[in-house]
PASEBA-1860 file (N, C-alpha, C; in nm, 3 decimals):
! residues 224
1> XXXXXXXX> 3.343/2.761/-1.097/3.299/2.792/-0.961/3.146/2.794/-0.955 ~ 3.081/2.742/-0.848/2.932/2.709/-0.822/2.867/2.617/-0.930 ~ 2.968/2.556/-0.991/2.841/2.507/-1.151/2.809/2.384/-1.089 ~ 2.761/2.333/-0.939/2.670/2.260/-0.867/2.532/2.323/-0.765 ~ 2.565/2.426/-0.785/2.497/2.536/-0.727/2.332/2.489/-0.764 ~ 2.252/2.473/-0.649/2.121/2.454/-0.660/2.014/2.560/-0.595 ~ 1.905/2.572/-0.660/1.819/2.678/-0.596/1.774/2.650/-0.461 ~ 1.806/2.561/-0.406/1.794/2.448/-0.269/1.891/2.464/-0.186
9> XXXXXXXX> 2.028/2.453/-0.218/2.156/2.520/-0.157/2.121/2.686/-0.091 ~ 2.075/2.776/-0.179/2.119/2.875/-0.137/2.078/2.927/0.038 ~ 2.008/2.919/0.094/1.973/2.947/0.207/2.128/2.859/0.328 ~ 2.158/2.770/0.263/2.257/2.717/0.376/2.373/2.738/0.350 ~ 2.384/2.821/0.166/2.525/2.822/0.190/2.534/3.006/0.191 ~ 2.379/3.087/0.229/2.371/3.225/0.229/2.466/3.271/0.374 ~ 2.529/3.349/0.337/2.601/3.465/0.476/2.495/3.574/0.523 ~ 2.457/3.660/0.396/2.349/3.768/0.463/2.238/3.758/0.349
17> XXXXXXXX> 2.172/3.807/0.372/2.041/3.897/0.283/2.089/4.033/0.239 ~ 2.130/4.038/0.103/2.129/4.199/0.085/2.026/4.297/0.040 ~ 1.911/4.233/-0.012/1.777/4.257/0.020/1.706/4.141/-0.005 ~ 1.546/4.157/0.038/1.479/4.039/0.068/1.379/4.074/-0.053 ~ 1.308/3.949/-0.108/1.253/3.954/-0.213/1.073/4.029/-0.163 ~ 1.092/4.134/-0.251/0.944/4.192/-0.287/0.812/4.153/-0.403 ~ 0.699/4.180/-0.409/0.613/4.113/-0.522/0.688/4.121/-0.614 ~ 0.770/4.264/-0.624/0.791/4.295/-0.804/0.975/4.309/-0.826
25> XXXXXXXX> 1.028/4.260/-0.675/1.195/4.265/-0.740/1.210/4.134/-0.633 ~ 1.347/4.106/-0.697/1.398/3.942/-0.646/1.459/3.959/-0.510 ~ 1.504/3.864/-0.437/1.624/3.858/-0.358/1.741/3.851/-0.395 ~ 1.834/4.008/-0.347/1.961/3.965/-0.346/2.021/3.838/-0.249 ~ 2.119/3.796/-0.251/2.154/3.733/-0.114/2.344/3.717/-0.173 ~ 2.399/3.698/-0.071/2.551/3.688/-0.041/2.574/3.541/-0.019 ~ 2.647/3.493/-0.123/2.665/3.323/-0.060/2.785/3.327/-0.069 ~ 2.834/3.158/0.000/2.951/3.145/0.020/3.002/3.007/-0.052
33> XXXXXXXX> 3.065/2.937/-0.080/3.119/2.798/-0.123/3.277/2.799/-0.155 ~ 3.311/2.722/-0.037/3.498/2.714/-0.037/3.522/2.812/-0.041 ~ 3.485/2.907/0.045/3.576/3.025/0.042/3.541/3.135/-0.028 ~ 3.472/3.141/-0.132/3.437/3.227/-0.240/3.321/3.274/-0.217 ~ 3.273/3.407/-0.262/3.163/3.463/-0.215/3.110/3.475/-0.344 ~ 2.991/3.503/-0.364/2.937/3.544/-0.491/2.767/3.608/-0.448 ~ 2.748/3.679/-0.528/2.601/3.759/-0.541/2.522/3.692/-0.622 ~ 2.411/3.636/-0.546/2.301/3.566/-0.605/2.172/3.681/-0.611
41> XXXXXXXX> 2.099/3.704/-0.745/2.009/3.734/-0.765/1.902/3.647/-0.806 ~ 1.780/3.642/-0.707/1.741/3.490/-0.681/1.549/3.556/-0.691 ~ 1.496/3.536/-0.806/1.384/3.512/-0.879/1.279/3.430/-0.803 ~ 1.299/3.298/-0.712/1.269/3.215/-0.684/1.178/3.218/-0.615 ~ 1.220/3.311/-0.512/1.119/3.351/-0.383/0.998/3.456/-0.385 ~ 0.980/3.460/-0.572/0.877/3.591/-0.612/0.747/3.509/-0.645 ~ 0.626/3.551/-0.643/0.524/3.491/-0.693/0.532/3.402/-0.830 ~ 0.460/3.325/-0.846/0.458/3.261/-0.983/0.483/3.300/-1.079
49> XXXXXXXX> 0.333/3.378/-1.125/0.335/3.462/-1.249/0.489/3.551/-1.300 ~ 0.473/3.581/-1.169/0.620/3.700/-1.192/0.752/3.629/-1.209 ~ 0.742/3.546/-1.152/0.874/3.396/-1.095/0.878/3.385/-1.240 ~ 0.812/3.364/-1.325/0.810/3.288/-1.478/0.792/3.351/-1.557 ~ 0.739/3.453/-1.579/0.754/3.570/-1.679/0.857/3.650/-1.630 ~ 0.834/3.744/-1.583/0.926/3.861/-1.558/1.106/3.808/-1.506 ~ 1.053/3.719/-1.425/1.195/3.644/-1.357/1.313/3.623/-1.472 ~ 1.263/3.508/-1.529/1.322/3.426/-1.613/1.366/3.521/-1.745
57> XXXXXXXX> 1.263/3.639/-1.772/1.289/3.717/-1.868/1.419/3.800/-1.851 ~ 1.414/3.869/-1.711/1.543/3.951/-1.678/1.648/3.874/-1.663 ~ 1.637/3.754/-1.555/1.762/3.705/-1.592/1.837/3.667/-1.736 ~ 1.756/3.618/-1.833/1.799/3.600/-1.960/1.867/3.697/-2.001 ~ 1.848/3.834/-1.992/1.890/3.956/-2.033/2.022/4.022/-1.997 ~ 1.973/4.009/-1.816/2.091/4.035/-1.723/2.268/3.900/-1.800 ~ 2.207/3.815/-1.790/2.300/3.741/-1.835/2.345/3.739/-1.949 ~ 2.292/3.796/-2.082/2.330/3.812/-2.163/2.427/3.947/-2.156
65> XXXXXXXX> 2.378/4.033/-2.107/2.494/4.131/-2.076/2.625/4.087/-1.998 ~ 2.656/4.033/-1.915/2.737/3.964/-1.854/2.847/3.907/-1.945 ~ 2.772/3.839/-2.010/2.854/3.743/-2.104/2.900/3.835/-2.228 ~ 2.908/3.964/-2.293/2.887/4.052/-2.394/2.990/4.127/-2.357 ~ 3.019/4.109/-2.199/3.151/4.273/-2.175/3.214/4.105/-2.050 ~ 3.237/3.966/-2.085/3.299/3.913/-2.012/3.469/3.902/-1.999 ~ 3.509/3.930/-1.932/3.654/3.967/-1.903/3.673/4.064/-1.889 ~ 3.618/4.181/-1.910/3.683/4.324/-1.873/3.715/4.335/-1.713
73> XXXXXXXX> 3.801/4.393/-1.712/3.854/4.449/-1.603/3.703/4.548/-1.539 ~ 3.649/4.554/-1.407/3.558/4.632/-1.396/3.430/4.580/-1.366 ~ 3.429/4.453/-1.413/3.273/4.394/-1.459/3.269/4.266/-1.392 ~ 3.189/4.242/-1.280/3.228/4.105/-1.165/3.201/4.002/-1.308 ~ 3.255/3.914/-1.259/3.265/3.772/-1.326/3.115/3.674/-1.338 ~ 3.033/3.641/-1.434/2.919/3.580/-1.426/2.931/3.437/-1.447 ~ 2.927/3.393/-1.273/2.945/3.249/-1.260/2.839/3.182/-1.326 ~ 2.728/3.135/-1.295/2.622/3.078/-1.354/2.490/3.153/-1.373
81> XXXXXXXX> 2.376/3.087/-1.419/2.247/3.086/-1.430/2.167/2.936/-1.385 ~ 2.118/2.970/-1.233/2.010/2.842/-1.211/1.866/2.823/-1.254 ~ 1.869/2.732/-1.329/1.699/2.739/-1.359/1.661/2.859/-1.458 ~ 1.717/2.940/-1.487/1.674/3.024/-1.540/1.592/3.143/-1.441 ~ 1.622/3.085/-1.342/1.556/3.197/-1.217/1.676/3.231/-1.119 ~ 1.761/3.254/-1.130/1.835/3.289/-1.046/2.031/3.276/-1.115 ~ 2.046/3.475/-1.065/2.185/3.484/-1.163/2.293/3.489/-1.064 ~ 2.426/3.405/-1.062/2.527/3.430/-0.928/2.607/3.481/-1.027
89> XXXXXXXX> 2.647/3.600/-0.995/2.815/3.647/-1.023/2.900/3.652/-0.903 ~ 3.018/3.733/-0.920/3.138/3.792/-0.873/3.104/3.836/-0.753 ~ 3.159/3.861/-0.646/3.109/3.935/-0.481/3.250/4.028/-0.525 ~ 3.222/4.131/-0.554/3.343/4.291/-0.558/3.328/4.298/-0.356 ~ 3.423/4.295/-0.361/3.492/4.340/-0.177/3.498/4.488/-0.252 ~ 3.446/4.584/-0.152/3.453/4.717/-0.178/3.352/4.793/-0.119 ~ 3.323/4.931/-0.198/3.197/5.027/-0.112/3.125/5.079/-0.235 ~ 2.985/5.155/-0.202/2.968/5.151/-0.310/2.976/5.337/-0.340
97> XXXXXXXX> 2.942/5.378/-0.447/2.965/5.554/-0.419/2.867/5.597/-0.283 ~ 2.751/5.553/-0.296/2.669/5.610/-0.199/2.651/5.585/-0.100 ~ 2.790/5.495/-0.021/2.809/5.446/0.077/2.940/5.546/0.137 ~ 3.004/5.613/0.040/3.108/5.682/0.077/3.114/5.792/0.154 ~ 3.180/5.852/0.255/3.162/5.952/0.356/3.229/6.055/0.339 ~ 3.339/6.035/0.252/3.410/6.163/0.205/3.467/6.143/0.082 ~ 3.477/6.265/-0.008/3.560/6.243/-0.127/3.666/6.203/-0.090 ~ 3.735/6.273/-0.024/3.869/6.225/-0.014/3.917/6.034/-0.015
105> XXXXXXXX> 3.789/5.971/-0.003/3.784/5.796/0.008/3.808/5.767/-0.120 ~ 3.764/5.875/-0.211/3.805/5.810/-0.342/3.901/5.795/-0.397 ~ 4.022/5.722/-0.479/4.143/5.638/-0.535/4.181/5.840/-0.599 ~ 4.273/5.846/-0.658/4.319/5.942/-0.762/4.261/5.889/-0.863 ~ 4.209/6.012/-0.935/4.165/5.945/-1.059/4.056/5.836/-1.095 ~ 4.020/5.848/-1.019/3.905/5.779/-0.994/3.804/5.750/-1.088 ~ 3.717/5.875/-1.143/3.629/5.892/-1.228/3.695/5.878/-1.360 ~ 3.809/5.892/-1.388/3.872/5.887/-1.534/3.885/5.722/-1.526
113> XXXXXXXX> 3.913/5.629/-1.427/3.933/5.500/-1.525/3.790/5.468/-1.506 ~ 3.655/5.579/-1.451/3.559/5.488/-1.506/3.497/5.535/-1.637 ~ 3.570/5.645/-1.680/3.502/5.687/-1.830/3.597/5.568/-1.914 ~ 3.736/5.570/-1.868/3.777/5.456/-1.955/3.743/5.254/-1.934 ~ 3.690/5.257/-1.855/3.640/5.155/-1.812/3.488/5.156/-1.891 ~ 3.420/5.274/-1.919/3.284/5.287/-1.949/3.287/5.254/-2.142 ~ 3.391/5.320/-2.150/3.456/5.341/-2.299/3.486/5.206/-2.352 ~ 3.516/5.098/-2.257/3.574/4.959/-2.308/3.440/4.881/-2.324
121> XXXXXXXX> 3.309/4.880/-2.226/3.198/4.838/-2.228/3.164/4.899/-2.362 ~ 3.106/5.010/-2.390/3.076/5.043/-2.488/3.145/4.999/-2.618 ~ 3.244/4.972/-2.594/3.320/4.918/-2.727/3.244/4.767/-2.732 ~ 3.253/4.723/-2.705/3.188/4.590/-2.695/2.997/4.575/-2.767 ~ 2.964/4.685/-2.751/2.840/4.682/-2.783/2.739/4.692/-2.698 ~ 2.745/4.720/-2.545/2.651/4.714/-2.445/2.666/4.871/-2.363 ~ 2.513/4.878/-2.346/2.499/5.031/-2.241/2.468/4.982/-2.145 ~ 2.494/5.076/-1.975/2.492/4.981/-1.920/2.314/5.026/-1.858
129> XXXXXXXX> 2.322/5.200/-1.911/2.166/5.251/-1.840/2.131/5.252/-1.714 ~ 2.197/5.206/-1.631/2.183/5.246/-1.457/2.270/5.288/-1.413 ~ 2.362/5.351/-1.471/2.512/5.450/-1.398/2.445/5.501/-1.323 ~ 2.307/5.594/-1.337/2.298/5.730/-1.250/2.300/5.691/-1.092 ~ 2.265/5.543/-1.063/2.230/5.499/-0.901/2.389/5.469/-0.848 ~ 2.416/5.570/-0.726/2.549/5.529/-0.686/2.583/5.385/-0.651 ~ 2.465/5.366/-0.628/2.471/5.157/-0.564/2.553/5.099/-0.671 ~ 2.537/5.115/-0.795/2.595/5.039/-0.918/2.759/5.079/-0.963
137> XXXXXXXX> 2.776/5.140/-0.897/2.953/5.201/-0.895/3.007/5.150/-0.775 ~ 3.126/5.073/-0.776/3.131/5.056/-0.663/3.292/5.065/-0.686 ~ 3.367/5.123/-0.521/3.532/5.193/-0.505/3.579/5.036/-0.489 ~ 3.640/4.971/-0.557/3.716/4.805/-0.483/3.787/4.781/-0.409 ~ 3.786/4.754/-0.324/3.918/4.748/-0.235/4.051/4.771/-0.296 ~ 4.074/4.728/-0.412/4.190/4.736/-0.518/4.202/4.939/-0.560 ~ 4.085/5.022/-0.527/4.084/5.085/-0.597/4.027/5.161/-0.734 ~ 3.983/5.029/-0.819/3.900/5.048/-0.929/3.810/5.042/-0.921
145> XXXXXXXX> 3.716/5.047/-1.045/3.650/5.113/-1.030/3.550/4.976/-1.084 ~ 3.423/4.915/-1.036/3.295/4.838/-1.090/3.166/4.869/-1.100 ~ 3.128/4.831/-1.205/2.994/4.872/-1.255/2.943/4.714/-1.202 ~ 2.793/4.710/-1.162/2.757/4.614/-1.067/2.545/4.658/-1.153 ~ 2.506/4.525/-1.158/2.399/4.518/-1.163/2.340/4.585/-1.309 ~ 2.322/4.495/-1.437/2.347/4.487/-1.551/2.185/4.482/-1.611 ~ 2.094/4.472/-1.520/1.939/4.394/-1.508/1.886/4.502/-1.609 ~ 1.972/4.650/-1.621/1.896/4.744/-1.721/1.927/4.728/-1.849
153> XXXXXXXX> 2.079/4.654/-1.860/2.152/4.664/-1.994/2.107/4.682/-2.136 ~ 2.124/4.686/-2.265/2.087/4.731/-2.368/2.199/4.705/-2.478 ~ 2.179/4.607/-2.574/2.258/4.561/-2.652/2.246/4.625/-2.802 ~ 2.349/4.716/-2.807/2.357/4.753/-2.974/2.324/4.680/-3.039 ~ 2.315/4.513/-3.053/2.237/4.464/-3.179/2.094/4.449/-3.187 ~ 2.015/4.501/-3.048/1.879/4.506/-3.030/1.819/4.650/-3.103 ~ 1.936/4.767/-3.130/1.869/4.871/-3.131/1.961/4.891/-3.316 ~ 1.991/4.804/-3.359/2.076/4.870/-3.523/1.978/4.936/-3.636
161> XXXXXXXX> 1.825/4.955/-3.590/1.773/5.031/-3.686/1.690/5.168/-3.640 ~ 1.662/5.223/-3.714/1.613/5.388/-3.666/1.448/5.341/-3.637 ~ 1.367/5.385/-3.505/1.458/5.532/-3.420/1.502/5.441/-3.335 ~ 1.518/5.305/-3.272/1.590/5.232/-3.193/1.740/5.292/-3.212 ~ 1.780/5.304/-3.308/1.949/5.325/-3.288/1.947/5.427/-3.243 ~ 1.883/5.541/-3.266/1.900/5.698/-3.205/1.876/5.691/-3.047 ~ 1.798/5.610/-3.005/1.754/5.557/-2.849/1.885/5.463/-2.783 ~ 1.983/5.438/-2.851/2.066/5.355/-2.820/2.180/5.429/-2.798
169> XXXXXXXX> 2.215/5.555/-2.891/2.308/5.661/-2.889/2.267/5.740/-2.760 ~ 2.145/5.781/-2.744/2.111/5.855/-2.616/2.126/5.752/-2.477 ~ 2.139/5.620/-2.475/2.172/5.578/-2.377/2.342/5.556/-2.307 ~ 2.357/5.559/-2.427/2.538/5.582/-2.405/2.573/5.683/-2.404 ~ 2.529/5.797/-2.413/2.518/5.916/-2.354/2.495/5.946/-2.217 ~ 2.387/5.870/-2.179/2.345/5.900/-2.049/2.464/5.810/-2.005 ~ 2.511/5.705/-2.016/2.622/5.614/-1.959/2.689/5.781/-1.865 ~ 2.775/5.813/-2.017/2.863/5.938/-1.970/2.858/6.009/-1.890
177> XXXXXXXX> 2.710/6.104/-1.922/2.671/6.160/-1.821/2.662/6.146/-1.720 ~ 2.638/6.016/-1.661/2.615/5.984/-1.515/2.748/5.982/-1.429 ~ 2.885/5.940/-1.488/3.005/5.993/-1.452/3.016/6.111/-1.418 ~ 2.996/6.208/-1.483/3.038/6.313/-1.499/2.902/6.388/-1.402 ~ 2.797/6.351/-1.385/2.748/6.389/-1.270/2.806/6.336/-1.110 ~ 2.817/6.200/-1.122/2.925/6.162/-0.955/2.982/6.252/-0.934 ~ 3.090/6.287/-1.064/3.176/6.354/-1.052/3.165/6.472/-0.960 ~ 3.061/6.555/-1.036/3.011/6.695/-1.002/2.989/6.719/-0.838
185> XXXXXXXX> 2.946/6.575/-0.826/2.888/6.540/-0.677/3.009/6.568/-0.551 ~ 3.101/6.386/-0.634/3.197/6.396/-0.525/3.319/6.491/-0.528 ~ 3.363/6.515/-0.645/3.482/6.606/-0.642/3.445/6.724/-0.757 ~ 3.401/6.814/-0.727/3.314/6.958/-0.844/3.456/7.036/-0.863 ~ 3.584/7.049/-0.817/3.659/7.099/-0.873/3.747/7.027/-0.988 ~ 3.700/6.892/-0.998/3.774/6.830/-1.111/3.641/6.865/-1.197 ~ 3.594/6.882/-1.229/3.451/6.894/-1.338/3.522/7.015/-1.407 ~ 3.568/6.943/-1.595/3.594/7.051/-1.675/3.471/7.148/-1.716
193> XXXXXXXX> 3.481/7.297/-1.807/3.413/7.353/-1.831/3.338/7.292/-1.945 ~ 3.389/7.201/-2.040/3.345/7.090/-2.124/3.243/7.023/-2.054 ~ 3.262/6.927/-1.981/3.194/6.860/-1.882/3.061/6.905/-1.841 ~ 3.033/7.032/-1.779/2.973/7.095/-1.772/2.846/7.104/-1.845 ~ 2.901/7.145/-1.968/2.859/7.165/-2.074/2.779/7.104/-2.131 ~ 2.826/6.946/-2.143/2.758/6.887/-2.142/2.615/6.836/-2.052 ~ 2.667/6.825/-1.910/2.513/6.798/-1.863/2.440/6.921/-1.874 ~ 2.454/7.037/-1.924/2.362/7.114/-1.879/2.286/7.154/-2.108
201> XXXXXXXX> 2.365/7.121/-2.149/2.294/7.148/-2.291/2.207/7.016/-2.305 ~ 2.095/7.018/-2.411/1.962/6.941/-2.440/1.893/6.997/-2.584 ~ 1.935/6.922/-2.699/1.851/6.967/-2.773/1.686/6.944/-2.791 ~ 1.631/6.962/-2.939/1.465/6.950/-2.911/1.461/6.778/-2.912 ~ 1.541/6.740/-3.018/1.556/6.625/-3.070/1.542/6.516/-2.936 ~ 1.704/6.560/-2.872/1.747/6.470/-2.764/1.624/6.499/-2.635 ~ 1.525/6.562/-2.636/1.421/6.590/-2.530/1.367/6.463/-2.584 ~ 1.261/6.459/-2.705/1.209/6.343/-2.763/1.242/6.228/-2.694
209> XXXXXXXX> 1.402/6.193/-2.750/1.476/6.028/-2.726/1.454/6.035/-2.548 ~ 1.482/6.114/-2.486/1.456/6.133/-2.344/1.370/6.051/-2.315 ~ 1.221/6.091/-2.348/1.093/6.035/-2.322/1.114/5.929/-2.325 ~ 1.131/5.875/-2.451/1.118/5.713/-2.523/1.183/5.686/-2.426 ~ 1.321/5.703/-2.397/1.406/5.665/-2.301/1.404/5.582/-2.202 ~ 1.347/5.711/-2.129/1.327/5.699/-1.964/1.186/5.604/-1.988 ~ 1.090/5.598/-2.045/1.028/5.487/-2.028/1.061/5.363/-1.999 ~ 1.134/5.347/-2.106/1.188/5.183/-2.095/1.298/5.145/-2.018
217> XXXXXXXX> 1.388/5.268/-1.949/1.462/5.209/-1.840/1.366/5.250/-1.753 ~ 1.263/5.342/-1.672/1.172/5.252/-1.592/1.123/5.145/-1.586 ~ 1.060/5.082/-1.698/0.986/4.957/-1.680/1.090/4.840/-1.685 ~ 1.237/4.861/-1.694/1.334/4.788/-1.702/1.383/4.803/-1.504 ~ 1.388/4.906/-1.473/1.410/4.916/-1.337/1.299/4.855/-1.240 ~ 1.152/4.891/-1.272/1.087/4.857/-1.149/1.067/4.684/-1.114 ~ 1.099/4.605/-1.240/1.105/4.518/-1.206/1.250/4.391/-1.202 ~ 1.385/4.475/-1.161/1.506/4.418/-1.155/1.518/4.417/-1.049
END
């Protein structure tokens, strides 16, 4: 599907803008072909410099995650890469958490197939590091549960030596955590005393990996 897809096409075969491209992040856009929708993240329409460094860099990345957790149930489908500037996946029909108006919108069980959904990514070798933004969870029309927008991702074979691996354990941590905060959010009487527990303990150690952390998924965020 789309593997004729040109950076020239997209404007005629676009439905909406889901955002419009800024100096330092791309254009989403919504396309269409025979029927099929797909999410283009489109590099193209950014300045040069950035178009060719930064562009081409994330998509490489973004797409390598894609392809690392491909087939899971959960994880839109990564149709192509154009040019190296621009990534189309999967269009998930659905909402996203922070689009939701009441708990009650959410499936039964909801948050449990995304720890087990989170649990299958991680098996694979990839964090995904942007759980905490409700935009990236999204309810499917089906019910289940998708993780959406990969541009932060983080591959266990990038991090297999110390202190990278200890920075790699704290990100799959935070994976968790960020469940289990929705959670807290949308439904606080399912939140075990375990649960709890967890977001609210911090050792000296895990303060450290924090720092390192959150650096590099900022500078991984401000420009996805």
């Amino acid at each position: 599907m789309f593997e004729s897809l040109q950076l020239q096409e997209l404007p005629r075969k676009q439905k909406a803008i889901l955002r419009p491209a800024t100096p330092t992040r791309p254009a989403l856009r919504l396309i269409e072909e025979n029927g099929v929708r797909a999410v283009v993240k489109d590099f193209s329409m950014n300045r040069f410099l950035f178009r060719h460094l930064a562009g081409r860099f994330l998509v490489w990345r973004e797409s390598r995650a894609y392809r690392q957790v491909a087939g899971l149930e959960g994880v839109p489908m990564l149709y192509r890469v154009i040019n190296g500037l621009a990534i189309v996946v999967e269009y998930i029909p659905g909402i996203s958490l922070s689009d939701l108006e009441r708990p009650s919108d959410l499936p039964e069980h909801f948050f449990q197939a995304c720890a087990d959904l989170l649990s299958r990514i991680h098996a694979r070798g990839v964090a995904h590091c942007d759980l905490k933004r409700e935009p990236n969870i999204l309810v499917g029309s089906d019910g289940r549960p998708y993780f959406v927008d990969w541009a932060a991702a983080i591959l266990h074979r990038e991090c297999r030596f110390f202190p990278s691996n200890r920075i790699y354990a704290r990100f799959l941590q935070d994976d968790q955590l960020a469940i289990i905060k929705h959670k807290c959010k949308h439904l606080p009487a399912e939140v075990s005393r375990e649960e709890r527990r967890r977001l609210e303990y911090r050792s000296g150690p895990e303060k450290a990996v924090r720092v390192i952390r959150d650096g590099l998924r900022r500078l991984l965020k401000r420009v996805a």
